[in-house]
FIROMAR-933831 format. One record per residue (C-alpha): residue number from 0; x, y, z. Coordinates in steps of 0.5 Angstrom, whole numbers, plus 500, padded with zeros to 3 digits. Last residue first. Layout:
+-----+-----+-----+-----+
|   i |   x |   y |   z |
+-----+-----+-----+-----+
| NUM |   X |   Y |   Z |
...
+-----+-----+-----+-----+
This chain:
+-----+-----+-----+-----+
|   i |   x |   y |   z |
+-----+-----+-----+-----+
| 237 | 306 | 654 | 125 |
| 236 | 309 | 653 | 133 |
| 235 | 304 | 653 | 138 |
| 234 | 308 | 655 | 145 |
| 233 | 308 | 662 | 145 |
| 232 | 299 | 663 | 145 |
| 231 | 299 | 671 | 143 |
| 230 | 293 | 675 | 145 |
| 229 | 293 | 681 | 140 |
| 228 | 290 | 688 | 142 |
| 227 | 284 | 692 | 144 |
| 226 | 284 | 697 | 149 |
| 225 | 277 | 701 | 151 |
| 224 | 275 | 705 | 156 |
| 223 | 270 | 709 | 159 |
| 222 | 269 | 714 | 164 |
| 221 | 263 | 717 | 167 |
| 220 | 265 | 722 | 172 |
| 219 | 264 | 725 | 179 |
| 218 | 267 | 730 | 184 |
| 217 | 273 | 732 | 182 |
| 216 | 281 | 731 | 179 |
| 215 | 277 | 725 | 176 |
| 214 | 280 | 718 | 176 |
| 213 | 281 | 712 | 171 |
| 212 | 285 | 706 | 170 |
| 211 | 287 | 701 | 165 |
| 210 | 288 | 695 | 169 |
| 209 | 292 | 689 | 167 |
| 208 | 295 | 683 | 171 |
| 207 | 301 | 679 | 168 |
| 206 | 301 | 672 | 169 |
| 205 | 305 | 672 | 161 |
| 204 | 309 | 677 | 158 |
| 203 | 305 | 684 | 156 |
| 202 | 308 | 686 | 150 |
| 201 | 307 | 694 | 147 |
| 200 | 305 | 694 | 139 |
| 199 | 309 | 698 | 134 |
| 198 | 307 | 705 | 131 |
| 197 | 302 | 705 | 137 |
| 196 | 296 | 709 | 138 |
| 195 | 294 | 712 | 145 |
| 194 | 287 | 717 | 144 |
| 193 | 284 | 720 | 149 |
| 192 | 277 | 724 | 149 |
| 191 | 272 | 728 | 153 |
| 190 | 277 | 732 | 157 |
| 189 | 284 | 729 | 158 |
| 188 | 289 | 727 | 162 |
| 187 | 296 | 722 | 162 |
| 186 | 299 | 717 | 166 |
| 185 | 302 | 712 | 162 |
| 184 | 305 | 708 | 168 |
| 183 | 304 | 705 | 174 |
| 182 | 309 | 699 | 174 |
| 181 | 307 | 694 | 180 |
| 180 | 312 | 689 | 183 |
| 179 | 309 | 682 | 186 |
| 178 | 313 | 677 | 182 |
| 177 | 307 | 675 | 178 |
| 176 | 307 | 682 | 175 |
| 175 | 302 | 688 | 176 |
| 174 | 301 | 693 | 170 |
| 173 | 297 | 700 | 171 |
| 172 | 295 | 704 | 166 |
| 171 | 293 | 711 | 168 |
| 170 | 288 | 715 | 166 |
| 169 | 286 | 722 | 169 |
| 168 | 280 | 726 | 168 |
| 167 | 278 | 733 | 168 |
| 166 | 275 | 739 | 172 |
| 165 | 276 | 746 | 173 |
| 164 | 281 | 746 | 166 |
| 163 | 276 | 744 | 162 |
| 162 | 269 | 744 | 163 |
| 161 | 266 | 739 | 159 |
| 160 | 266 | 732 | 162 |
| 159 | 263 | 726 | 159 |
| 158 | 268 | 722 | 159 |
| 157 | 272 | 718 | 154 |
| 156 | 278 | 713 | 153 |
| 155 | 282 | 710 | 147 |
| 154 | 287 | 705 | 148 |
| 153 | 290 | 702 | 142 |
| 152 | 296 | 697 | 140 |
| 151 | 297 | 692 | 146 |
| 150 | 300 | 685 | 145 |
| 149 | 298 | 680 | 150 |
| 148 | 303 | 674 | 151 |
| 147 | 301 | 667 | 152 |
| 146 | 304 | 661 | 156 |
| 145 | 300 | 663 | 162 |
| 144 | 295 | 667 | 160 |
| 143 | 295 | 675 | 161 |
| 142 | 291 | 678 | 166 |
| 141 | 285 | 683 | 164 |
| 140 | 282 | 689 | 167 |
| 139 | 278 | 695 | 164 |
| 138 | 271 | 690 | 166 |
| 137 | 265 | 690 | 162 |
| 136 | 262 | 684 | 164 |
| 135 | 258 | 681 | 159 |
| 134 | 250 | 681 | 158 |
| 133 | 248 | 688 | 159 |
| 132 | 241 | 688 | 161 |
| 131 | 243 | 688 | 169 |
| 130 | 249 | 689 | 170 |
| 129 | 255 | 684 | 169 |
| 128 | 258 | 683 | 176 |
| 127 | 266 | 679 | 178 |
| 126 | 270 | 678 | 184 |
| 125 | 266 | 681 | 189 |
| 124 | 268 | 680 | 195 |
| 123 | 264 | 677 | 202 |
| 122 | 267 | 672 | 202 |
| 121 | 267 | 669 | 195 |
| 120 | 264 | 673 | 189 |
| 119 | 261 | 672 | 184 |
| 118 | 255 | 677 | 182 |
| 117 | 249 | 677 | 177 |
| 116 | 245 | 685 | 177 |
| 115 | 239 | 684 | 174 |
| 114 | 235 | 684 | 167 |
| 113 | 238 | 677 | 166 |
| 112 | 238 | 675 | 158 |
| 111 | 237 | 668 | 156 |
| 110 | 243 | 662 | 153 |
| 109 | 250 | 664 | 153 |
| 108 | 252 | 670 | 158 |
| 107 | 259 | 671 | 159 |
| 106 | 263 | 673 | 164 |
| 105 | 271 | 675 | 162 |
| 104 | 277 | 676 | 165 |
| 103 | 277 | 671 | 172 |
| 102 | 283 | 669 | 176 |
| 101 | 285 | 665 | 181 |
| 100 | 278 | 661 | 180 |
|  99 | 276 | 655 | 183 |
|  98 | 270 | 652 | 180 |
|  97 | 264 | 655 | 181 |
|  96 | 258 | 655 | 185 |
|  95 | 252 | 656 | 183 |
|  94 | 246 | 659 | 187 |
|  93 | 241 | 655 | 190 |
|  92 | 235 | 660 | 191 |
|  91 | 237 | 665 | 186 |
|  90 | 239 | 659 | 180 |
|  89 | 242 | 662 | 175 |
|  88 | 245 | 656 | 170 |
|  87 | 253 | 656 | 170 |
|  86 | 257 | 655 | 164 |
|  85 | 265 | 653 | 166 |
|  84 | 272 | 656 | 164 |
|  83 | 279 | 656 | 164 |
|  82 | 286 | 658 | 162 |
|  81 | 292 | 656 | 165 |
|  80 | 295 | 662 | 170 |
|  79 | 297 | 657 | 175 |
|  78 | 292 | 657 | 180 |
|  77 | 287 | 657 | 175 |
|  76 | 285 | 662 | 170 |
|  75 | 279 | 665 | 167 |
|  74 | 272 | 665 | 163 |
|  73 | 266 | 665 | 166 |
|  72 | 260 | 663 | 163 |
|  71 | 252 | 664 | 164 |
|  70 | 246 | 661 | 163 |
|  69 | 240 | 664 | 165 |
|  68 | 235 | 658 | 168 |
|  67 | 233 | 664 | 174 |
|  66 | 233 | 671 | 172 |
|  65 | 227 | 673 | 176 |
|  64 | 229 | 670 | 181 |
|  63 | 235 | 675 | 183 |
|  62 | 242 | 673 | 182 |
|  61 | 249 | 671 | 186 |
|  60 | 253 | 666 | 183 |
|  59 | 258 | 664 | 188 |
|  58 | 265 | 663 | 186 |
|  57 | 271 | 657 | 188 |
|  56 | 278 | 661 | 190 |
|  55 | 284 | 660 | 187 |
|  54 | 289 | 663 | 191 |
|  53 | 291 | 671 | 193 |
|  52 | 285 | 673 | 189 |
|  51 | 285 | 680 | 186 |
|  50 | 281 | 685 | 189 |
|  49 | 279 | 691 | 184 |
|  48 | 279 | 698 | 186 |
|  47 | 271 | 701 | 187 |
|  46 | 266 | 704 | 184 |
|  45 | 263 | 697 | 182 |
|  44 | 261 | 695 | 175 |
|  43 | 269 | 696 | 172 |
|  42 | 272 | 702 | 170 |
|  41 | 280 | 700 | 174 |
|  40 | 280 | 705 | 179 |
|  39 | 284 | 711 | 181 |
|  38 | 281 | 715 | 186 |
|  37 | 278 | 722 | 186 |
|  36 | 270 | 719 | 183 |
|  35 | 268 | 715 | 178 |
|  34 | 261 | 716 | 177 |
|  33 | 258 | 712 | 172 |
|  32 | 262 | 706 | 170 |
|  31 | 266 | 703 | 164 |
|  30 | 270 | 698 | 161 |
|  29 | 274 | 694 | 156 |
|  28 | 280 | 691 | 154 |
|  27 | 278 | 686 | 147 |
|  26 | 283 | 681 | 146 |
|  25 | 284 | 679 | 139 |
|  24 | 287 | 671 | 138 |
|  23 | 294 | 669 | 135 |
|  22 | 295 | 662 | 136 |
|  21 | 292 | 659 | 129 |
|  20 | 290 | 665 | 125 |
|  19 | 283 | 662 | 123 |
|  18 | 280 | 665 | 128 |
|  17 | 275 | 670 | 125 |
|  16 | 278 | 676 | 128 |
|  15 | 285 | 673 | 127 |
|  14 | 284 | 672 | 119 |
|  13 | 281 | 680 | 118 |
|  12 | 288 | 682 | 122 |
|  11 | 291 | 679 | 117 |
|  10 | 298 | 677 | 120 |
|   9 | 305 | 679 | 118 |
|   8 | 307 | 683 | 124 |
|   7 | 304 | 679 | 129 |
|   6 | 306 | 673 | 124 |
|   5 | 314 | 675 | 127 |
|   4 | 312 | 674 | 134 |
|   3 | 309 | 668 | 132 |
|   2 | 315 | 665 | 130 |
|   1 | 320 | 668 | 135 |
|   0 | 324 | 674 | 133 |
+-----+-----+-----+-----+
């Protein structure tokens, strides 16, 4: 057992939500949209599957005028998986753009509150979008740091429907790894509520991709989803 595998199991879960356990860091996978229709998709802003970049790529943020001198920050990885960032002032006449992204996990604003939808995108792909209103990105997708493993110990998922057996939702958790192989595993259905806890918490090794998706056996759910786990950085030592 490393080093830091074992304070996994030793941490005080108090010490690594304020940072003071060095390494180890709470990751938060979380998502929702509306109306989730017959196909599996991650619960991201778009009803849509989700794009991920085949090289780094360099970002336009789109944003309405009204929300012009935002401050927003996005949060992701280079071409080789090493975590990245920048702070970007929205500007709807001249839209920033960003420095190149292989990978984009989370979107934060940092400085005022846009009321309309911001956007990243690169030809014509949306690669990234907060709602308006709500501040952050809420995207059921995560891909896993060079250097570092995630450790997942809960998912819980929920929807709004109620009428049982003619209509339910699906859920799947699908992990791509760097070489290209994609595992589609932990399918299940629920109605209103999913609960995965588990006794031992399962490994996600570096460069992989994430998605908790979901789907509904017909029509259209709101579905959301929430995943929380221990992001490890391997090359610290204590």
């Amino acid at each position: 057992m490393t080093t830091w595998t074992r304070h996994l199991y030793e941490h005080d879960p108090l010490a690594v939500s304020k940072g003071e356990s060095n390494g180890l860091s709470v990751r938060n996978i979380f998502g929702y949209h509306e109306a989730v229709g017959t196909s599996f998709i991650p619960l991201w802003e778009n009803n849509t599957a989700y794009t991920f970049p085949t090289s780094a790529l360099t970002m336009t943020v789109n944003s309405n005028v009204a929300d012009d001198g935002v401050v927003i920050r996005v949060i992701g990885l280079d071409a080789d998986y090493n975590i990245i960032s920048g702070d970007y002032t929205l500007n709807s006449g001249t839209p920033p753009t960003t420095i190149a992204f292989f990978r984009i996990n989370d979107v934060i604003t940092i400085d005022g509150n846009a009321a309309n939808d911001i956007t990243l995108t690169n030809g014509g792909t949306t690669y990234a979008k907060i709602r308006g209103g709500e501040g952050r990105n809420q995207a059921s997708i995560f891909t896993v740091p060079a250097n570092h493993s995630f450790y997942l110990y809960r998912i819980d998922a929920f929807s709004a429907t109620t009428t049982g057996a003619s209509k339910y939702v699906l859920f799947r958790n699908q992990v791509t790894l760097s070489t290209g192989v994609v595992l589609r595993v932990a399918e299940t259905t629920f109605l209103n509520q999913m609960q995965i806890l588990r006794q031992l918490p399962f490994k996600y090794t570096e460069k992989t991709d994430i998605e908790f998706q979901g789907r509904s056996s017909s029509g259209g759910n709101e579905i959301s989803v929430f995943g929380e786990g221990t992001l490890v950085n391997e090359e610290l030592d204590d």
